[in-house]
N, C-alpha and C positions, 0 to 999 in steps of 0.2 A: 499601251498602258490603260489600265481603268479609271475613268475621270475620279471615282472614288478615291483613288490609291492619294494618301498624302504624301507623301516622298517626292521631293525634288531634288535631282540627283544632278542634274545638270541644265542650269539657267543661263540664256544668254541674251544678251542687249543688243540692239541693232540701232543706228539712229544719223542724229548729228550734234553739234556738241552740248546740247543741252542733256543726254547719257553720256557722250564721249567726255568733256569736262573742257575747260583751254589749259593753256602753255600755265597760264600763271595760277591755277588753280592747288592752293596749298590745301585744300580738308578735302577729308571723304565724301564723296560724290554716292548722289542716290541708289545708285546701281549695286556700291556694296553696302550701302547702309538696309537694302532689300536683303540682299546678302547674309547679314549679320542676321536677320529676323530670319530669313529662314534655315540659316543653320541653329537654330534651336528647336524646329522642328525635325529638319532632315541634318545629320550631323554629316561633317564629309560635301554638300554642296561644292558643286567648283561653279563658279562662274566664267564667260567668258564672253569681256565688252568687245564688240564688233564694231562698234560706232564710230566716228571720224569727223571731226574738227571740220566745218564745213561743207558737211556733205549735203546734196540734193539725192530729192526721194530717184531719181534715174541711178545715182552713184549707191545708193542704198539695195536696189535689186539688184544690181549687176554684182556688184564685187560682197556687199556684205552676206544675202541669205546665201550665196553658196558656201560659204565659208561657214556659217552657224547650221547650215545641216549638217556640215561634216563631223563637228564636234556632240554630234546626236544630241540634242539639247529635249526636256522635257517641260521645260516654262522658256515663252521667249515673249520680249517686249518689242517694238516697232514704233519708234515715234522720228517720224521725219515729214517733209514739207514745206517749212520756214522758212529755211533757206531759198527755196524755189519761189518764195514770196518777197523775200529779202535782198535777194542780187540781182534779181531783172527788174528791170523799167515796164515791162509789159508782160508780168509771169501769166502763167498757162495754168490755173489751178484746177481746171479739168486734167490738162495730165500727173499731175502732182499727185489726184486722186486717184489714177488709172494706175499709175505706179507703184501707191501703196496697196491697191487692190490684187495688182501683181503678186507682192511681196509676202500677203497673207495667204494668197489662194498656193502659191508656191508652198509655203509651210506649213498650210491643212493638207497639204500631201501627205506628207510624213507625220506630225504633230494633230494630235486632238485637238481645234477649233477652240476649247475652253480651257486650253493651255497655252493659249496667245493672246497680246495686247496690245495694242495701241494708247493712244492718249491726245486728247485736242491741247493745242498749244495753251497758254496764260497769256490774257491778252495785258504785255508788257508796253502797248504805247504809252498808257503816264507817264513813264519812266524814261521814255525816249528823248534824247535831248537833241531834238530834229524842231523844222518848222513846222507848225500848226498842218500846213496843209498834208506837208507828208505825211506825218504822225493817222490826217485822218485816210489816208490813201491805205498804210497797211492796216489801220484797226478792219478798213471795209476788208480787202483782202486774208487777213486774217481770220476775221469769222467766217469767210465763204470759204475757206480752208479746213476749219474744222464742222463745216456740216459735211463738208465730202469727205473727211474723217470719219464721223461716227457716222455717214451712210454706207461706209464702207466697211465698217465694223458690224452693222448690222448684219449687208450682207451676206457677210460670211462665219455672223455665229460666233465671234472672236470679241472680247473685253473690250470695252474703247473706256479709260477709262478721263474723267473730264478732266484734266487741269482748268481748263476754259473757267467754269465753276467755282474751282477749289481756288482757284486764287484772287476770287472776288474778298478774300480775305487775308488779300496780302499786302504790304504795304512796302518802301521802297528799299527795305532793308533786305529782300527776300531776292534784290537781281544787286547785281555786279556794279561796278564804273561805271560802266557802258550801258547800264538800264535795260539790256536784252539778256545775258547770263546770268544762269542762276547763281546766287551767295551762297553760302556756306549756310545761313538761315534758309536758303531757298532751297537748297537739295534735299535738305532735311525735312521740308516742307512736301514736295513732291514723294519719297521714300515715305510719309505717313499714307498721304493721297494711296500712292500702288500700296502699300500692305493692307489699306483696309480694304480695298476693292477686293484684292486676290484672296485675303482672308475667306472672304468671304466665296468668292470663285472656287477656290480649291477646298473647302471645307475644312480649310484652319481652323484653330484657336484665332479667338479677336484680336487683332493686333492691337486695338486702342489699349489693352491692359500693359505691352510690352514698351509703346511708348511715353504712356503715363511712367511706369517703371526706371525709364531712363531718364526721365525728369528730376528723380528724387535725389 
């Protein structure tokens, strides 16, 4: 496909459950809220989430990108690693990084480079109703997670796009219970973040016009 060509005919997610969404999750999740925007550009879009409810960036190469090249995808997303930060006592975020780096050199196979994404996590410890010490254990953790994010996005010419960032303007209404998933304010939040990056990636229309739109 020509990085020109604006048609996205077939979009897929890959992740852990900050795309995949949890058990108790009643509103629409980012993935089709991306969705809905870009079927007004491309009408017909299918999507299709690959992502999985605690997954680590090792369960993310193995079992999701072969499943998402099968379905020929021509936008695909990639945000995983957290997890690999969040269930071990002594995580590896060197291979965390090696893994996603995997994951993307795997789908610049097939896929245009400027057709894939990543994204650096929201750094959700305020939010955390943990002790002091742990809280400051994953913030370190966390940011040495998303530099091997977005040096891994560089590497390979692929969006990284920041949540890290965009959610320095978030406040506590935008994560869940649990202070780590995203609310129904938060999906909606990250679904602005991706549409205006790839807007702009894929040589959309602005999205900021379709989200002000939906405001009214």
């Amino acid at each position: 496909m020509n990085v020109t060509s604006r048609a996205v005919r077939r979009f897929a997610t890959l992740g852990d459950s900050v795309t995949a969404g949890t058990a108790g999750d009643e509103w629409s999740l980012w993935p089709q809220l991306v969705t809905e925007w870009l079927a007004t550009h491309s009408p017909g879009v299918r999507h299709f989430n690959f992502a999985t409810d605690g997954a680590v960036s090792g369960e993310v190469l193995r079992d999701q990108v072969p499943l998402a090249l099968e379905s020929r995808p021509d936008l695909v997303t990639v945000i995983c690693g957290a997890n690999d930060v969040l269930h071990y006592p002594r995580p590896d975020v060197e291979a965390a990084g090696e893994n996603l780096a995997a994951c993307l050199g795997r789908l610049a196979g097939e896929i245009l480079p400027a057709r894939i994404a990543t994204a650096t996590y929201p750094d959700l410890v305020p939010f955390l109703p943990w002790r002091p010490k742990s809280k400051a254990r994953v913030a370190s953790r966390l940011a040495h997670l998303n530099e091997a994010i977005r040096l891994v996005a560089e590497d390979h010419g692929t969006l990284c796009i920041d949540l890290a960032a965009w959610a320095r303007r978030y406040s506590d209404e935008a994560y869940d219970a649990d202070g780590i998933h995203p609310s129904q304010v938060g999906h909606r939040r990250i679904a602005i973040a991706m549409t205006l990056a790839l807007s702009s990636r894929l040589e959309l229309p602005d999205a900021l016009s379709y989200w002000e739109a939906s405001e009214r």
